[in-house]
KETOR-557478 format. One record per residue (C-alpha): z, x, y; residue number from 1. Coordinates in steps of 0.001 Angstrom, whole numbers, plus 500000, padded with zeros to 6 digits. Example, Ala and Ser with C-alpha at 12.3 -4.5 7.8 and 13.67 -1.06 7.14 Angstrom:
2
{up->507800	east->512300	north->495500	pos->1}
{up->507140	east->513670	north->498940	pos->2}
% end
This chain:
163
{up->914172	east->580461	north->243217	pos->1}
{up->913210	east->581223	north->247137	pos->2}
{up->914038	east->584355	north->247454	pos->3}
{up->910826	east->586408	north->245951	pos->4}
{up->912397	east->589549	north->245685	pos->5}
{up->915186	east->588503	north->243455	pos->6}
{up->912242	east->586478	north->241572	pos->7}
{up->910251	east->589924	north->240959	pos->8}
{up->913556	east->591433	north->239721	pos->9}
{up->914563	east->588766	north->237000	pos->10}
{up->910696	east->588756	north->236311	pos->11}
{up->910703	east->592824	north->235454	pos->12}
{up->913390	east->592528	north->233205	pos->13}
{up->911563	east->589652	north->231629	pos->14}
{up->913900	east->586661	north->232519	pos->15}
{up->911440	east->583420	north->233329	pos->16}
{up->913736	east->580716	north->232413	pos->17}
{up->917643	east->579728	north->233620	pos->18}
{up->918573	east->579912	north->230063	pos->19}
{up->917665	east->583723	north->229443	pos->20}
{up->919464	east->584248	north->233056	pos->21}
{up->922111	east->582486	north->231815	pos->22}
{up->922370	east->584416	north->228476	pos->23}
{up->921520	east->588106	north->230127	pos->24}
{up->924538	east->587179	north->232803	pos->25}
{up->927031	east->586016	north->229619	pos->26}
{up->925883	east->589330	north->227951	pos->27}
{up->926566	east->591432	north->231221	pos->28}
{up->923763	east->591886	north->232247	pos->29}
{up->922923	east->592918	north->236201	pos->30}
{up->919822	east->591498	north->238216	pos->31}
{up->919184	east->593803	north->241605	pos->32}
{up->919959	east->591106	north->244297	pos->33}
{up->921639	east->588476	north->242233	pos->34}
{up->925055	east->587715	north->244188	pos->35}
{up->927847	east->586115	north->243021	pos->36}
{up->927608	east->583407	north->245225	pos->37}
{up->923659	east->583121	north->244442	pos->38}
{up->924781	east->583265	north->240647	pos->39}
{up->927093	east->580494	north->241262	pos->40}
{up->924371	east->578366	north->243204	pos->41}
{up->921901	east->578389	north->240673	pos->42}
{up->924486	east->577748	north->237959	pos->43}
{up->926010	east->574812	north->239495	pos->44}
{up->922087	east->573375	north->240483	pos->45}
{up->921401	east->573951	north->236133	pos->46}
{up->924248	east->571438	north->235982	pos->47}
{up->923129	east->569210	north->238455	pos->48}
{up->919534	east->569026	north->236579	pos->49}
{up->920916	east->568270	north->233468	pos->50}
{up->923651	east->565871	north->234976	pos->51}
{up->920650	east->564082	north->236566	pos->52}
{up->918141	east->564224	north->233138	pos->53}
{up->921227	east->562766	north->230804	pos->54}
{up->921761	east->560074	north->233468	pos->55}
{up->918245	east->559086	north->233873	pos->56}
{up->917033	east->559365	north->229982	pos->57}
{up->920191	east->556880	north->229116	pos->58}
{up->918782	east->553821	north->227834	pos->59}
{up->915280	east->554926	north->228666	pos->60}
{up->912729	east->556037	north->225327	pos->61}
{up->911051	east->558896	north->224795	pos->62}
{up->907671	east->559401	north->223970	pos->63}
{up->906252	east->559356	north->219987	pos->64}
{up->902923	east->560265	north->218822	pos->65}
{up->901274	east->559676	north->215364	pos->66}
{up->903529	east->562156	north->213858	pos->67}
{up->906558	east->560548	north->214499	pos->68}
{up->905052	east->556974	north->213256	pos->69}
{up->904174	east->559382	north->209426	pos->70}
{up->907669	east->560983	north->209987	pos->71}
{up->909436	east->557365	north->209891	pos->72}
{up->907954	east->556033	north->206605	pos->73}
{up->908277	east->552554	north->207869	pos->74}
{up->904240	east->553122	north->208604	pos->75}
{up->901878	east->553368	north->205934	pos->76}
{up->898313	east->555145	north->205800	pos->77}
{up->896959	east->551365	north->205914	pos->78}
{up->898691	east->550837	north->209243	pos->79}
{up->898664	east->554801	north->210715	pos->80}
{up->895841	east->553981	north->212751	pos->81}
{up->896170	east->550518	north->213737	pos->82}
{up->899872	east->551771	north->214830	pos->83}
{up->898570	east->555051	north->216196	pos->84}
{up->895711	east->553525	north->218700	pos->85}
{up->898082	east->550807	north->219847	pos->86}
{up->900856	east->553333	north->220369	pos->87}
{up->897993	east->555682	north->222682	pos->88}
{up->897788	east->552231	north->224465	pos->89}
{up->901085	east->551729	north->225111	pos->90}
{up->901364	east->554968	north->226910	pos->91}
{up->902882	east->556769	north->223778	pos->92}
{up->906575	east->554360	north->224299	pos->93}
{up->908232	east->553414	north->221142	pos->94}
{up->910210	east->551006	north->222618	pos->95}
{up->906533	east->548910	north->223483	pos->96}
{up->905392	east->549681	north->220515	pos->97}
{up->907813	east->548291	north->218345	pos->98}
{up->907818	east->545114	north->220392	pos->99}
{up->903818	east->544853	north->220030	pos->100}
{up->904591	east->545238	north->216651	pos->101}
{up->906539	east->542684	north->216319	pos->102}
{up->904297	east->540209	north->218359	pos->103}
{up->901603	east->541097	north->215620	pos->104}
{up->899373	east->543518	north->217886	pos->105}
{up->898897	east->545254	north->214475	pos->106}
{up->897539	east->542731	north->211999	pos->107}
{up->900076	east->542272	north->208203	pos->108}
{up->902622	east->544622	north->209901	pos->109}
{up->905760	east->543551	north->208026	pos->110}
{up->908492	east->542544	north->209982	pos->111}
{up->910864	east->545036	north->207808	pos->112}
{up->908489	east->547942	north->208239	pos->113}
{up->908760	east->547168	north->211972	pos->114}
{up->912871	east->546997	north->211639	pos->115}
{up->912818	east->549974	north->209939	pos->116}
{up->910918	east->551978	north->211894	pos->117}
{up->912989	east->551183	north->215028	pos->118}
{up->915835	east->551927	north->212889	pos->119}
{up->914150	east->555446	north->212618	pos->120}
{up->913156	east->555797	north->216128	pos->121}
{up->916727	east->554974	north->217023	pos->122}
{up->918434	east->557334	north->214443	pos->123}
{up->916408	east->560284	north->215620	pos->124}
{up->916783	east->559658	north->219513	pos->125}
{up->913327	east->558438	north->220680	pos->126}
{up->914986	east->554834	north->221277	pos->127}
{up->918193	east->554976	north->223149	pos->128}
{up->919785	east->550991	north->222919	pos->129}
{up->922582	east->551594	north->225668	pos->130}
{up->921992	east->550232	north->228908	pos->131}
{up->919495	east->552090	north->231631	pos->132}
{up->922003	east->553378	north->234562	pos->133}
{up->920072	east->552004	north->237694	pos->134}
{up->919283	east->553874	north->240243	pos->135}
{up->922288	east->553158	north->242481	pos->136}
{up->924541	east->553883	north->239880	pos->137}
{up->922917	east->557306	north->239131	pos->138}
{up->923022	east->558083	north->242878	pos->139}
{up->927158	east->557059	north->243429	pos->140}
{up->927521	east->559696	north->239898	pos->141}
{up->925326	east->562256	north->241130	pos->142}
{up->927348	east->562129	north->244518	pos->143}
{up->930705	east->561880	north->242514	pos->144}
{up->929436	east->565097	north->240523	pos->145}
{up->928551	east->567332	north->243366	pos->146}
{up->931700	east->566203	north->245097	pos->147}
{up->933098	east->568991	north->242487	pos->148}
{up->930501	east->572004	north->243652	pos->149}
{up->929806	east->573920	north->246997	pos->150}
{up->926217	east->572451	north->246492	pos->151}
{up->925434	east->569991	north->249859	pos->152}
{up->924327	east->566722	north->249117	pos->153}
{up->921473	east->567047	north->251216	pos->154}
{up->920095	east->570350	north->249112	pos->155}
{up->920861	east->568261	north->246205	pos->156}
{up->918419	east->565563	north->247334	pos->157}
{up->915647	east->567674	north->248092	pos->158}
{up->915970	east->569621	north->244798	pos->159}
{up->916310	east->566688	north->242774	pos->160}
{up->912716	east->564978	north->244899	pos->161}
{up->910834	east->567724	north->243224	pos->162}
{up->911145	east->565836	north->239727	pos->163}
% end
């Protein structure tokens, strides 16, 4: 949000997120300087955000930590912190981790154990087995998305280059 006075107003009535915006505006609620066409700005750059995040987390994992590994049962307390350290290595991906796992980075790791807990991590969304979208591709949707909106392409861009 640019405009600082509008920012203090949302921030008095103790809105600091899009989604309680969202739900005070659905519940009829009034914001001092929130136009309609502001309203309709911000609503249709919330869709472009979360247009963009499902696009870019297709295919892509998301990151575990020793919880998850207990959560799965596919790792034992024998294996918890072989599994756990290599997993820190690995930058906290599942998707590396299961594939170290399977190249024996963590010594009398079963194969099984190791199918079932990618079984796990893909039943509960941390592994996603469709294919990435590449970059291209997200760009030619992204443009075919705001093609729908009043948002430019060019304030698309330069919201979308702060993440």
């Amino acid at each position: 949000m640019e405009d600082l006075q509008l920012l203090y107003n949302c921030l008095q009535n103790r809105i600091t997120t899009y989604g309680q915006l969202d739900s005070f505006q659905k519940h009829g609620g009034t914001i001092r300087g929130l136009s309609a066409e502001t309203w309709q700005s911000l609503k249709e750059t919330a869709r472009l955000l979360n247009f963009y995040q499902e696009l870019y987390a297709q295919g892509r994992p998301k990151p575990i930590d020793r919880q998850v590994l207990a959560d799965s049962g596919a790792v034992s307390g024998n294996f918890i912190d072989a599994a756990a350290a290599k997993l820190k290595e690995l930058g906290n991906d599942p998707e590396k981790l299961v594939s170290a796992i399977r190249s024996g980075a963590v010594s009398r790791f079963s194969k099984s154990k190791a199918d079932e807990l990618e079984q796990y991590l893909l039943n509960t969304g941390y592994l996603d087995d469709r294919p990435q979208i590449s970059d291209e591709d997200i760009l030619i949707r992204l443009q075919a998305f705001l093609s729908n909106y009043t948002t430019s392409q060019v304030e698309a861009e330069a919201f979308l280059k702060q993440f």
